[in-house]
PDB file of N, CA, C and O in Angstrom:
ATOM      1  N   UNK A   1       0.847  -1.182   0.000  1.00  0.00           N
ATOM      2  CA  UNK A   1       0.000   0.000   0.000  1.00  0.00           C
ATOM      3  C   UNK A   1       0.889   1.240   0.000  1.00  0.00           C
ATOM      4  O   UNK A   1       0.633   2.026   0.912  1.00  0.00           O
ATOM      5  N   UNK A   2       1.923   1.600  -0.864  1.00  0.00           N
ATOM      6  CA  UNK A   2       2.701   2.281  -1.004  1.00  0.00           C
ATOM      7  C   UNK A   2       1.900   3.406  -2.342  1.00  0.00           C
ATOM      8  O   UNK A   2       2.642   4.387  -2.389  1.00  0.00           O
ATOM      9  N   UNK A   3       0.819   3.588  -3.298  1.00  0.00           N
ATOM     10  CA  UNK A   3       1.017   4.329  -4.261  1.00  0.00           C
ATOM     11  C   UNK A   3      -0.744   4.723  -4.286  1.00  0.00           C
ATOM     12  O   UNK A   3      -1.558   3.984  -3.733  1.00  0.00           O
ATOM     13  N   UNK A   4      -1.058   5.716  -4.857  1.00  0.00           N
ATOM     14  CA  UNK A   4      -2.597   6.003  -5.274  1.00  0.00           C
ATOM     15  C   UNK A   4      -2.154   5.915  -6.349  1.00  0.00           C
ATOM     16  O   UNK A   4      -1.019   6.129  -6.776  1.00  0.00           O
ATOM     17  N   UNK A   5      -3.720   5.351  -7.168  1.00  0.00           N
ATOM     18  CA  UNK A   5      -3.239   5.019  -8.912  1.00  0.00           C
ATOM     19  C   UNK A   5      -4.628   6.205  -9.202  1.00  0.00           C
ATOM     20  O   UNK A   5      -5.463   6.010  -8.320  1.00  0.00           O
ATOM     21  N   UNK A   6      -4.943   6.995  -9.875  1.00  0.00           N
ATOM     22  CA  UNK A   6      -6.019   7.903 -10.624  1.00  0.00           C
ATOM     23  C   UNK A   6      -6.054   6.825 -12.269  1.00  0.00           C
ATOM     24  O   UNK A   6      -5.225   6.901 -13.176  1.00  0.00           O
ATOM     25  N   UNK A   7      -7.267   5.903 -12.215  1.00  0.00           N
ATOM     26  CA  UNK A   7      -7.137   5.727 -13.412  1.00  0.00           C
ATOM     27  C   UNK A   7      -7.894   5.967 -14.426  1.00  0.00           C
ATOM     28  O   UNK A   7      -8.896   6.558 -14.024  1.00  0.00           O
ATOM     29  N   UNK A   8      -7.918   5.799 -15.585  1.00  0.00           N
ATOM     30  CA  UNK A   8      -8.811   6.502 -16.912  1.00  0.00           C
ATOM     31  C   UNK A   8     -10.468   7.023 -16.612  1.00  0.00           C
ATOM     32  O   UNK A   8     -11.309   7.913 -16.743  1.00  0.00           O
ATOM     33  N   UNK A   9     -10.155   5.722 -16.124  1.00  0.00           N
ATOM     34  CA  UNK A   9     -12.280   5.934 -15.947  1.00  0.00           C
ATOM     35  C   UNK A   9     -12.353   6.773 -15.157  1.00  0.00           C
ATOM     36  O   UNK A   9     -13.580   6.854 -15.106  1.00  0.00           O
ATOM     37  N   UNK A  10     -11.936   7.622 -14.346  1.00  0.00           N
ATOM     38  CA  UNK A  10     -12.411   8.490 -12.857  1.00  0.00           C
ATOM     39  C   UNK A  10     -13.566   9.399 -13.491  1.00  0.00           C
ATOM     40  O   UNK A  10     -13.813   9.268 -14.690  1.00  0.00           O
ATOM     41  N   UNK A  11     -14.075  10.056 -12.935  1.00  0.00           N
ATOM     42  CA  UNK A  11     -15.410  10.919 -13.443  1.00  0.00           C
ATOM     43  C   UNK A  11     -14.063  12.220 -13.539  1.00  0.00           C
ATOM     44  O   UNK A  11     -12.910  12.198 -13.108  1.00  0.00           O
ATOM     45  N   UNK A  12     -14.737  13.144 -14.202  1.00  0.00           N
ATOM     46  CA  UNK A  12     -14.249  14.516 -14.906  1.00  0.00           C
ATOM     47  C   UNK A  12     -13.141  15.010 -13.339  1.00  0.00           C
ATOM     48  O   UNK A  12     -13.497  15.359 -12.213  1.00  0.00           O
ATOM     49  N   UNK A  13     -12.084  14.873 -13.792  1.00  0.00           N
ATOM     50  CA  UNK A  13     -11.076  15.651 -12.440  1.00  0.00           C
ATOM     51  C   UNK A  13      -9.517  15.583 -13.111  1.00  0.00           C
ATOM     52  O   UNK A  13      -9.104  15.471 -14.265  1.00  0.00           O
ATOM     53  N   UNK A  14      -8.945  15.694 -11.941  1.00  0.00           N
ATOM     54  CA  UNK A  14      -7.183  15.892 -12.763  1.00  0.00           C
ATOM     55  C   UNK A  14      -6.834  14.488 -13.769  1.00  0.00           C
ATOM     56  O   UNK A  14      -7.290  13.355 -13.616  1.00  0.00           O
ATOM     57  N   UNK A  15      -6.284  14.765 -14.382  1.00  0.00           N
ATOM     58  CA  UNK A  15      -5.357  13.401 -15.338  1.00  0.00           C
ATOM     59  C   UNK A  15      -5.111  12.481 -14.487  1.00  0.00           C
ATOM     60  O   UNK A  15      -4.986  12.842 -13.317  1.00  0.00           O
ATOM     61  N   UNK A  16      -4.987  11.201 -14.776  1.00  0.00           N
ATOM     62  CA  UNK A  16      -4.393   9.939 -14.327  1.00  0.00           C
ATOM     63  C   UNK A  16      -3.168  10.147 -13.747  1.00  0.00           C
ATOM     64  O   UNK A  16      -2.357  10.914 -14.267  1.00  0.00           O
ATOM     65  N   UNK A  17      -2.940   9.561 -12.743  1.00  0.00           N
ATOM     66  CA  UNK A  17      -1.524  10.170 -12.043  1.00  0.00           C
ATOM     67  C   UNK A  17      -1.438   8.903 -10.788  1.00  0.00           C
ATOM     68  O   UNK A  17      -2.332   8.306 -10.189  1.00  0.00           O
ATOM     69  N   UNK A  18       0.038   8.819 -10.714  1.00  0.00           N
ATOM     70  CA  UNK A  18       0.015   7.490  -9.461  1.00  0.00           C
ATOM     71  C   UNK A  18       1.400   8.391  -8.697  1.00  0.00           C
ATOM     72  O   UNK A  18       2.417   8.824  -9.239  1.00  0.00           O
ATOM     73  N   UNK A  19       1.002   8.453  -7.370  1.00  0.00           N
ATOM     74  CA  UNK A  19       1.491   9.238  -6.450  1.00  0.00           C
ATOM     75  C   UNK A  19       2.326   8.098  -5.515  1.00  0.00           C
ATOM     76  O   UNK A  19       1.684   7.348  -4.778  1.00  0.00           O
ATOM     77  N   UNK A  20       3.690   8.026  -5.590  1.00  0.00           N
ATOM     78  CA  UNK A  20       4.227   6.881  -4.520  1.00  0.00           C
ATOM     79  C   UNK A  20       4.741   7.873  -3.151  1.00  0.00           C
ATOM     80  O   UNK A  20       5.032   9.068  -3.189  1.00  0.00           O
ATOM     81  N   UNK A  21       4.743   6.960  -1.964  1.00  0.00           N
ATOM     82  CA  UNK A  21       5.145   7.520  -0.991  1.00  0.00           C
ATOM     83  C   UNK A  21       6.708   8.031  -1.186  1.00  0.00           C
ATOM     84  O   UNK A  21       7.006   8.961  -0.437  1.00  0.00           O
ATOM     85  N   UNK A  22       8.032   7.446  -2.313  1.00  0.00           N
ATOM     86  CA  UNK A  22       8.766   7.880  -2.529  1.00  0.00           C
ATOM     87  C   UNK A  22       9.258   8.901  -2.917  1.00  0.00           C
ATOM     88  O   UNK A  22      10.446   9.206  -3.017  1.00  0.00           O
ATOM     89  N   UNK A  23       8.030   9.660  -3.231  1.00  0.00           N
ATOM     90  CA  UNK A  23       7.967  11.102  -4.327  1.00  0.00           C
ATOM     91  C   UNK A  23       7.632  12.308  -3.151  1.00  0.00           C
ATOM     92  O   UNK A  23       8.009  13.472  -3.284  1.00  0.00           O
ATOM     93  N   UNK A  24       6.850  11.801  -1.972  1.00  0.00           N
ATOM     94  CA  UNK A  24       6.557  12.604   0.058  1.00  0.00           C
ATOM     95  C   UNK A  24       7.880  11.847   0.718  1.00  0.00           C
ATOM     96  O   UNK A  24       7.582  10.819   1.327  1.00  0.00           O
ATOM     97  N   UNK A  25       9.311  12.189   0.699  1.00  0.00           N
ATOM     98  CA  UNK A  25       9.767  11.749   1.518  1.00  0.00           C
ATOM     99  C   UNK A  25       9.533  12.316   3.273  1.00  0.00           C
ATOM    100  O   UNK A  25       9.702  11.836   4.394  1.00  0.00           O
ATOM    101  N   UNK A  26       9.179  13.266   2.836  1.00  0.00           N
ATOM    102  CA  UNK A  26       8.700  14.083   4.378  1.00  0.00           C
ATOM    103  C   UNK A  26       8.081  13.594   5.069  1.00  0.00           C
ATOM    104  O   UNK A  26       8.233  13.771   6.278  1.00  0.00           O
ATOM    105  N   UNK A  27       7.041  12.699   4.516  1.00  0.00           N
ATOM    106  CA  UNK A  27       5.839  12.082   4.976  1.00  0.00           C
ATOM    107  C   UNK A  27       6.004  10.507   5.933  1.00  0.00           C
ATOM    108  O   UNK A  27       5.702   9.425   5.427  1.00  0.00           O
ATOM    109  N   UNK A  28       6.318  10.590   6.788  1.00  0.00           N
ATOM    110  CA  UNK A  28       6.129   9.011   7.472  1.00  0.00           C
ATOM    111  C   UNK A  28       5.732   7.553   7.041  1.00  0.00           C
ATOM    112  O   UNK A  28       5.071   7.773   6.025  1.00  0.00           O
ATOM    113  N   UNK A  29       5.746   6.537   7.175  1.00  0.00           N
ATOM    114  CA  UNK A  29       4.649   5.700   6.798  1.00  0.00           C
ATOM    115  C   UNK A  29       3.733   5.567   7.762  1.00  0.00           C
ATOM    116  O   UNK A  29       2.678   5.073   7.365  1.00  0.00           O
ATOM    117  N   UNK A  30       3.777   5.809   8.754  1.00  0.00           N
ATOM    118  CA  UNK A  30       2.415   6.639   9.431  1.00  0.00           C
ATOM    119  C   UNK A  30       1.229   7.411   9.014  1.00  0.00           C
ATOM    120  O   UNK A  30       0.028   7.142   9.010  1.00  0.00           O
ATOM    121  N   UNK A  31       2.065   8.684   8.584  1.00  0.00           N
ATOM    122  CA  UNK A  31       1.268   9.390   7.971  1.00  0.00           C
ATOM    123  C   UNK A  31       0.693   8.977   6.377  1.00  0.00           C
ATOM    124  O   UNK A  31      -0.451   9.250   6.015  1.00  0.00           O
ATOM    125  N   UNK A  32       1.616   8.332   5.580  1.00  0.00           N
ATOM    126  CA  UNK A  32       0.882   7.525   4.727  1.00  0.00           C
ATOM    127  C   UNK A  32      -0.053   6.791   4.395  1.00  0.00           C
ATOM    128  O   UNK A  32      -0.684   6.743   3.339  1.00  0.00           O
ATOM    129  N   UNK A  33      -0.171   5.990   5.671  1.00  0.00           N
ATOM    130  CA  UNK A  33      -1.201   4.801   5.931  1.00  0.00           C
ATOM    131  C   UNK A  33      -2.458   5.480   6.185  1.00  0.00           C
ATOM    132  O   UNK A  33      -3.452   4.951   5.688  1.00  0.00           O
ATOM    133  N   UNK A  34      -2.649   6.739   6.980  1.00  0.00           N
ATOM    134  CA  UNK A  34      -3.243   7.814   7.080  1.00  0.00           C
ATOM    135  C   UNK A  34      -4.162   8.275   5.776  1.00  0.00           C
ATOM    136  O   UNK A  34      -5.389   8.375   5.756  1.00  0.00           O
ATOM    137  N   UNK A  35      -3.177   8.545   4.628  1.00  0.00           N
ATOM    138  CA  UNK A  35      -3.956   8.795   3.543  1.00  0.00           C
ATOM    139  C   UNK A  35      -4.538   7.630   3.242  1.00  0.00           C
ATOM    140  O   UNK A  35      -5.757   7.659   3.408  1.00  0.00           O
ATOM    141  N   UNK A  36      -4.082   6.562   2.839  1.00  0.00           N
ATOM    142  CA  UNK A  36      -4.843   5.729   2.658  1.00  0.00           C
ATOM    143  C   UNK A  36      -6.450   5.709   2.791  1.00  0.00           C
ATOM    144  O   UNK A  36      -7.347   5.965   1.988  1.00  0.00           O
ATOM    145  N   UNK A  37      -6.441   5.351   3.973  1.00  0.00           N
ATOM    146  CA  UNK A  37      -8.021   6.122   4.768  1.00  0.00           C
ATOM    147  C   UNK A  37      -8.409   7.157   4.826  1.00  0.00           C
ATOM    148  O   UNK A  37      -9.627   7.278   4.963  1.00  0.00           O
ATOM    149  N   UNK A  38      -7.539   8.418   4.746  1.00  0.00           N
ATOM    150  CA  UNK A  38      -8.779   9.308   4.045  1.00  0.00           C
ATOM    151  C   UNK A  38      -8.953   8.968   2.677  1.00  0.00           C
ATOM    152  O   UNK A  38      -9.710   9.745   2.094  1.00  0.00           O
ATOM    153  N   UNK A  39      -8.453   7.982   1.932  1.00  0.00           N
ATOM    154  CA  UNK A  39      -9.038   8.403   0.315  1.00  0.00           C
ATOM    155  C   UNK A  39     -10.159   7.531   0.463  1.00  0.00           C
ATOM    156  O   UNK A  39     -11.193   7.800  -0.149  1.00  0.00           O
ATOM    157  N   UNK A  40     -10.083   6.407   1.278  1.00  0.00           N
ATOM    158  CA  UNK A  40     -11.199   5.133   1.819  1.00  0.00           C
ATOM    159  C   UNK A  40     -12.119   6.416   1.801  1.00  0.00           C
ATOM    160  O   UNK A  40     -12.877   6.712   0.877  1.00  0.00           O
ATOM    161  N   UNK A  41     -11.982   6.953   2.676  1.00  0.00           N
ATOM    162  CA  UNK A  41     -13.338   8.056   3.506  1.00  0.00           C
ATOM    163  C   UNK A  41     -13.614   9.202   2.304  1.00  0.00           C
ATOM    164  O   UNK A  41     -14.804   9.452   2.114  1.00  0.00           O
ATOM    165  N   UNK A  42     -12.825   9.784   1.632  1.00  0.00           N
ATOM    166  CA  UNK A  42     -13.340  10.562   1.489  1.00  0.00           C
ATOM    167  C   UNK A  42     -12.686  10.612  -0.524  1.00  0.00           C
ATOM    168  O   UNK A  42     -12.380  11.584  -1.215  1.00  0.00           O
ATOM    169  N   UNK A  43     -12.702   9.330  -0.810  1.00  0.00           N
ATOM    170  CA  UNK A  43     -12.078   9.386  -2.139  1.00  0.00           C
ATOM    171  C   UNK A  43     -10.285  10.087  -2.141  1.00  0.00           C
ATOM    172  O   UNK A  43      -9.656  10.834  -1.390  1.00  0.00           O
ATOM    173  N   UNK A  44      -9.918   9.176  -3.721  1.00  0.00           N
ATOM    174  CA  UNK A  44      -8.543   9.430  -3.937  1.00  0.00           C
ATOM    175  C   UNK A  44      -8.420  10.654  -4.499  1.00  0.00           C
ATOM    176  O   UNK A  44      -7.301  11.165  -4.535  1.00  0.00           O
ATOM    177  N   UNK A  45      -9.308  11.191  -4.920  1.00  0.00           N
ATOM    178  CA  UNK A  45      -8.989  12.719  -6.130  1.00  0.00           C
ATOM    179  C   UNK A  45      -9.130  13.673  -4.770  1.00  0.00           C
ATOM    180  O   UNK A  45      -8.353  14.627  -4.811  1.00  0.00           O
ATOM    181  N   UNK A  46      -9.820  13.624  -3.776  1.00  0.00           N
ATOM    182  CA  UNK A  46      -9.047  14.562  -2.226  1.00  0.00           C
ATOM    183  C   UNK A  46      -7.936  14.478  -2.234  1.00  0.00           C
ATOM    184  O   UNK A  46      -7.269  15.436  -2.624  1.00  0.00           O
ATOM    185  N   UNK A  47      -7.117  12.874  -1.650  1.00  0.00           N
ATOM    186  CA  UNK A  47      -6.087  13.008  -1.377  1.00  0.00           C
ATOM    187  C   UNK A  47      -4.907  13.054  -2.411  1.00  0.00           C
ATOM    188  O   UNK A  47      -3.762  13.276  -2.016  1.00  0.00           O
ATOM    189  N   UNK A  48      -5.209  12.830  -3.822  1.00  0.00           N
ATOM    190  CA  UNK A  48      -3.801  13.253  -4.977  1.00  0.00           C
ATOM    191  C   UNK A  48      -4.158  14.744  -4.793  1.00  0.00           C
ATOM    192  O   UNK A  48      -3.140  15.214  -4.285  1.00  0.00           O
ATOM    193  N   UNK A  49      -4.776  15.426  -4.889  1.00  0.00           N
ATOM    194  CA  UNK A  49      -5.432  16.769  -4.645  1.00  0.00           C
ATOM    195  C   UNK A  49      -4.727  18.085  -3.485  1.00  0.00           C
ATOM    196  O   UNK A  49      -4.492  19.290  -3.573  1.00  0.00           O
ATOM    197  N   UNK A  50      -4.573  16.929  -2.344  1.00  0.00           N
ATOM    198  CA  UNK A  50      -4.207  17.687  -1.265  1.00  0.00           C
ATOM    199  C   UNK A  50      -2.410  17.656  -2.117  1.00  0.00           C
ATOM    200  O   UNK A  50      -1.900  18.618  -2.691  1.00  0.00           O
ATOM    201  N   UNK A  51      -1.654  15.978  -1.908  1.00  0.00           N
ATOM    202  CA  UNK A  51      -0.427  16.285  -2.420  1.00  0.00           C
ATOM    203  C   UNK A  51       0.018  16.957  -3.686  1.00  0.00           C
ATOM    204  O   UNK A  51       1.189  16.859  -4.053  1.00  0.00           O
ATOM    205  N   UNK A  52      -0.656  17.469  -4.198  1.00  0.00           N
ATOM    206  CA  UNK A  52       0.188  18.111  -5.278  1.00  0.00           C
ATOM    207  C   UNK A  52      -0.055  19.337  -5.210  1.00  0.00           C
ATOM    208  O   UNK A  52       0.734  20.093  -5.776  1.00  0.00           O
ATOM    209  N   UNK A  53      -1.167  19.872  -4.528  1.00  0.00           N
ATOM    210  CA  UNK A  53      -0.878  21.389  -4.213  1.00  0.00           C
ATOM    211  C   UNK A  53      -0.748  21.924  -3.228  1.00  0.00           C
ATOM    212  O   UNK A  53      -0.764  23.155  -3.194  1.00  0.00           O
ATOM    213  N   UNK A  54      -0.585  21.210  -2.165  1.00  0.00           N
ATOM    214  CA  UNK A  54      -0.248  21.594  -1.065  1.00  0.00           C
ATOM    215  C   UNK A  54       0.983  21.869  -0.612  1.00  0.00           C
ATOM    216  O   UNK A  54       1.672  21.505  -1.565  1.00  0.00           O
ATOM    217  N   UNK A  55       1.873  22.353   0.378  1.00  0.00           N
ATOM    218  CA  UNK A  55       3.231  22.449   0.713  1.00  0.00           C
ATOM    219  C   UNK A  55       3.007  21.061   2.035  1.00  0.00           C
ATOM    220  O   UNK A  55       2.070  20.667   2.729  1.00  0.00           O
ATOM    221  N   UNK A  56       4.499  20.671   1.840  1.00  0.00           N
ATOM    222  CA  UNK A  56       4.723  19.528   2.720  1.00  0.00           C
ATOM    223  C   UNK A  56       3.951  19.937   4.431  1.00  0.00           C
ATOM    224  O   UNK A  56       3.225  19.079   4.933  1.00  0.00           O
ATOM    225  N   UNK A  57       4.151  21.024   5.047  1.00  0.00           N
ATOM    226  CA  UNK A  57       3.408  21.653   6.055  1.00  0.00           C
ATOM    227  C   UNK A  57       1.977  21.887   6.630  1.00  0.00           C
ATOM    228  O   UNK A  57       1.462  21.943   7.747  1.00  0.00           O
ATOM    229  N   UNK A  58       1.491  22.024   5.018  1.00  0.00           N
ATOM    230  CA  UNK A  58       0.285  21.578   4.674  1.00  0.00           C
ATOM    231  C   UNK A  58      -0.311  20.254   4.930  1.00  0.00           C
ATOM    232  O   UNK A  58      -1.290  20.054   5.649  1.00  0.00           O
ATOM    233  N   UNK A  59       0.535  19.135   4.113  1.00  0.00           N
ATOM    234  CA  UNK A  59      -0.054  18.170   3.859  1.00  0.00           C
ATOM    235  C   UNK A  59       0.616  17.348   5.190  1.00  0.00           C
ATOM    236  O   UNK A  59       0.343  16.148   5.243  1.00  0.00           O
ATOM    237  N   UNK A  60       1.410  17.867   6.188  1.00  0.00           N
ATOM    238  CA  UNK A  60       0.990  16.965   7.546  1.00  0.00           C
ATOM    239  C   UNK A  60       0.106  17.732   8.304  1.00  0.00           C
ATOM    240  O   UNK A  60      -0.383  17.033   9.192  1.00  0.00           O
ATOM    241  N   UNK A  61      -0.237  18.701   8.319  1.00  0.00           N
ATOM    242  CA  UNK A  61      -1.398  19.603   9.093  1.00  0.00           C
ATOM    243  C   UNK A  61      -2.704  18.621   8.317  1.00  0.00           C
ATOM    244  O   UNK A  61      -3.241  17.912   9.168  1.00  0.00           O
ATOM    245  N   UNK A  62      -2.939  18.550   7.768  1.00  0.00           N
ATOM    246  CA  UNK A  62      -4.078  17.825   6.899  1.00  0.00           C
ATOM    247  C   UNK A  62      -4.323  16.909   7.398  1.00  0.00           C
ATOM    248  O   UNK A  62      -5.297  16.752   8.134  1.00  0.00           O
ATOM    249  N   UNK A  63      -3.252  15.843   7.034  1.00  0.00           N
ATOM    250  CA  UNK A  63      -2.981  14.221   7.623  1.00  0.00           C
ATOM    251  C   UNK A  63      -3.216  14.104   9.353  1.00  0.00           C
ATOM    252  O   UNK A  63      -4.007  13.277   9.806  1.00  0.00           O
ATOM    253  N   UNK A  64      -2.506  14.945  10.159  1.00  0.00           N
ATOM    254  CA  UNK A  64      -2.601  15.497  11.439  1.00  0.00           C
ATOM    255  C   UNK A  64      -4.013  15.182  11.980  1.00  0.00           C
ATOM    256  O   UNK A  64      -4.372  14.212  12.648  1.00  0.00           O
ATOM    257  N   UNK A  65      -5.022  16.670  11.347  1.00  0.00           N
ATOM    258  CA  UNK A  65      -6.330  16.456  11.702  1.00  0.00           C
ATOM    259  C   UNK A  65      -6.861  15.529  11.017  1.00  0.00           C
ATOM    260  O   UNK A  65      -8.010  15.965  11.082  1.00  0.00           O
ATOM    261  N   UNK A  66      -6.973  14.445  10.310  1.00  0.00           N
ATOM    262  CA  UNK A  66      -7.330  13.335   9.742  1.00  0.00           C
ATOM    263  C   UNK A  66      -7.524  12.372  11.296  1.00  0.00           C
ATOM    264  O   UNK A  66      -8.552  11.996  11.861  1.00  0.00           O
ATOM    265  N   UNK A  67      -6.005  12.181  11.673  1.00  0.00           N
ATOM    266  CA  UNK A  67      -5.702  11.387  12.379  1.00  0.00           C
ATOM    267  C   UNK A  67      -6.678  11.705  13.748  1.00  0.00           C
ATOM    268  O   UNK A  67      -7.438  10.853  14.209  1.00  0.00           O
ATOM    269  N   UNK A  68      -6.504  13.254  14.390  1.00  0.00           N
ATOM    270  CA  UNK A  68      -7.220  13.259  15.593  1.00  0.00           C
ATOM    271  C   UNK A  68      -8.398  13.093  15.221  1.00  0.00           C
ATOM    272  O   UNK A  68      -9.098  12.765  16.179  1.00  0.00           O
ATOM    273  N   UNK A  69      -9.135  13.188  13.967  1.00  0.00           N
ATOM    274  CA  UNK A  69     -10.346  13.225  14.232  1.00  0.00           C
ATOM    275  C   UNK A  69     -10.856  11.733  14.623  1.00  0.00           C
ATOM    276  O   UNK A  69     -11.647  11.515  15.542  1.00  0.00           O
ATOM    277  N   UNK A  70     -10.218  10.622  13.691  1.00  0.00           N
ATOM    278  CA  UNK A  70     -10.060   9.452  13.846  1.00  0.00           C
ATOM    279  C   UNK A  70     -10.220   8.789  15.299  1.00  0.00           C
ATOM    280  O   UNK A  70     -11.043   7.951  15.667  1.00  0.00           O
ATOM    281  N   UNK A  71      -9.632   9.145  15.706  1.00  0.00           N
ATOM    282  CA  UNK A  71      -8.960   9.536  17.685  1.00  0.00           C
ATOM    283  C   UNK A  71     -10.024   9.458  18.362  1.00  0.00           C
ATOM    284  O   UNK A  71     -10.474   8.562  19.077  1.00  0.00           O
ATOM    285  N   UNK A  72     -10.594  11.008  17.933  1.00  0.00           N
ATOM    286  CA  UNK A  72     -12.072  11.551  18.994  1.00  0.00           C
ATOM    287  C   UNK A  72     -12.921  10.242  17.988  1.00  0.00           C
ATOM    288  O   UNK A  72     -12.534   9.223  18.559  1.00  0.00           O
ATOM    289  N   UNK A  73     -13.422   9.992  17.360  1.00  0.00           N
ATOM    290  CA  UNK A  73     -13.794   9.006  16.924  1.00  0.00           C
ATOM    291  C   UNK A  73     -14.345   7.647  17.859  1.00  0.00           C
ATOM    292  O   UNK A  73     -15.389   7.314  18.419  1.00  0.00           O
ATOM    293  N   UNK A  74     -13.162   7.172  17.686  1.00  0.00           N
ATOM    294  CA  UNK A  74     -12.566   5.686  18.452  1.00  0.00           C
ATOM    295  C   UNK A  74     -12.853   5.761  19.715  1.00  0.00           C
ATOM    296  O   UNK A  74     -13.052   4.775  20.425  1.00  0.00           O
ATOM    297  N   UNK A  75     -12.905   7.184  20.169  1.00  0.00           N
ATOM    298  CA  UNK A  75     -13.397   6.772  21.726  1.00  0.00           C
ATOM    299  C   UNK A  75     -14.787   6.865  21.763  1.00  0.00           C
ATOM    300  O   UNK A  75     -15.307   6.077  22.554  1.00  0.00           O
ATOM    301  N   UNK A  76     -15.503   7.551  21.179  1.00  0.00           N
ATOM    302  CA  UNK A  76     -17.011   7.461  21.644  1.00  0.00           C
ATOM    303  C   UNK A  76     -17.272   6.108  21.710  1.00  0.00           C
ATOM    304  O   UNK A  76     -18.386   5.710  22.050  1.00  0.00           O
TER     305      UNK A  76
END
């Protein structure tokens, strides 16, 4: 579970594009696994979306509140 793939068929959004965690070295595999599940939750064209225009600062502030929300979540 290392890559998002965008492939042909997606409905009308950015070009096909496969995003590896090698290309975010900034990014943890923590925080990776992270995206994962938000693209589960909230689709992959969010999360190729967030990494390519976001600044690395960005995109752990993002991942960040992903995670706590997850958090407050799990305990109710």
């Amino acid at each position: 579970m290392t890559k998002f793939e965008m492939s042909e068929d997606q409905p009308a959004g950015p070009p096909a594009m496969t995003l590896e965690h090698a290309t975010f070295p900034h990014l943890t595999s923590i925080e990776w696994q992270a995206l994962h599940r938000l693209a589960a939750v909230s689709g992959e064209v969010v999360v190729t979306s967030m990494l390519s225009s976001a600044t690395p600062d960005q995109q752990r502030q993002s991942i960040q509140e992903f995670i706590d929300r997850e958090l407050a979540e799990a305990k109710r």
